[in-house]
C-alpha positions as semicolon CSV with decimal commas, in nm:
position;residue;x (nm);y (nm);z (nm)
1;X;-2,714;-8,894;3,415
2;X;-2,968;-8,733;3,200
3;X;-3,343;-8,694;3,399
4;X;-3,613;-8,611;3,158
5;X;-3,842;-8,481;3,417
6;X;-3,609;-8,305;3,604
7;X;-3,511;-8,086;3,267
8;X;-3,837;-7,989;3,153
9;X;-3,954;-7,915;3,537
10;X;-3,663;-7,622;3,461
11;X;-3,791;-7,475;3,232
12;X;-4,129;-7,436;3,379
13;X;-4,248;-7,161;3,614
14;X;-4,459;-7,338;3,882
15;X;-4,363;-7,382;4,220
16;X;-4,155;-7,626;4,331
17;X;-4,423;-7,730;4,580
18;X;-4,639;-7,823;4,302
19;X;-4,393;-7,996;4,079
20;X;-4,317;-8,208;4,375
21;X;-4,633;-8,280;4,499
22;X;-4,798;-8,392;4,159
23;X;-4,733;-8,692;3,950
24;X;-4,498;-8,698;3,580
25;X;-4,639;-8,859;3,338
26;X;-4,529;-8,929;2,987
27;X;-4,705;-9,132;2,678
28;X;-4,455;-9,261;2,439
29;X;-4,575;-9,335;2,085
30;X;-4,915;-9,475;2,245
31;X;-4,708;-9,817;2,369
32;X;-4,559;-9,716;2,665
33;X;-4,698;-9,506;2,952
34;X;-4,434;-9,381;3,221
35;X;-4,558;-9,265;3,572
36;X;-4,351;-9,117;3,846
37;X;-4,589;-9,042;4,140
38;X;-4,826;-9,319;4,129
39;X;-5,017;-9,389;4,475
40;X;-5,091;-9,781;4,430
41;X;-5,247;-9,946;4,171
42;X;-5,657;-9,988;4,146
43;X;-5,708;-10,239;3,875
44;X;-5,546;-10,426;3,684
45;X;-5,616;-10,613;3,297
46;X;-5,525;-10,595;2,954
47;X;-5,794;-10,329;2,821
48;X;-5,768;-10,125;3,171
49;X;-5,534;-10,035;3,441
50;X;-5,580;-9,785;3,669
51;X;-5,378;-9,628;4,012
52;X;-5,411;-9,370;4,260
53;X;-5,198;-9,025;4,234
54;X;-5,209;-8,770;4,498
55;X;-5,566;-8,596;4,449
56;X;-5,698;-8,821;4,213
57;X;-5,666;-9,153;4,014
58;X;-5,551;-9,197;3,640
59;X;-5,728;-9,472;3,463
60;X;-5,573;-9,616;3,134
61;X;-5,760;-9,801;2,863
62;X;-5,617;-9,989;2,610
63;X;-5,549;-10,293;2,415
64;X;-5,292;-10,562;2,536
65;X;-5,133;-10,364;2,807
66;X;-4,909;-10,533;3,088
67;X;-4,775;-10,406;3,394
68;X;-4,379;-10,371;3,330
69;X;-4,315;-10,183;3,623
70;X;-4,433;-10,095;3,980
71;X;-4,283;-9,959;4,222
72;X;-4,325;-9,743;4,534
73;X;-4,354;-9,410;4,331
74;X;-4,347;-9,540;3,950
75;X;-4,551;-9,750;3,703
76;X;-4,476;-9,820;3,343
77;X;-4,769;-9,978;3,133
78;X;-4,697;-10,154;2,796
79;X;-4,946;-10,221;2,514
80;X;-5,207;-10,025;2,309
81;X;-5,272;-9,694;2,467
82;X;-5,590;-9,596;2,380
83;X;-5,715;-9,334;2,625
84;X;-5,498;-9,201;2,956
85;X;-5,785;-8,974;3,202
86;X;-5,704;-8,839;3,498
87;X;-6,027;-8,820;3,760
């Protein structure tokens, strides 16, 4: 099976300790927000989630947005993406 992630960590040159210790993230068409490495999630409404990563927290603002996904390491967010920062 095809992994996205696991591709384009290939053709970087970081360490393999810091691939695997950070988060993936990936914005698609400003609808749908992908997360692998997400640390549990902070808030939660339709103009603004937000979840912990290792080191930090990501907060995402937005329009309409609904929590499609969580899991123990993943989140997927649907809706307007308006603004993705990572603190």
């Amino acid at each position: 099976m095809f992994n996205f992630f696991g591709e384009i960590k290939e053709g970087i040159k970081l360490s393999k300790e810091k691939l695997v210790d950070n988060f993936q993230m990936i914005n698609i068409a400003g609808s749908l927000l992908y997360v692998e490495g997400q640390g549990g999630l902070l808030t939660l409404s339709k103009e603004q989630i937000s979840f912990k990563i290792k080191g930090g927290v990501i907060v995402v603002d937005g329009e309409n947005m609904i929590l499609n996904e969580l899991s123990n390491n993943t989140i997927k967010i649907c809706g307007k993406i308006k603004k993705v920062e990572q603190f």
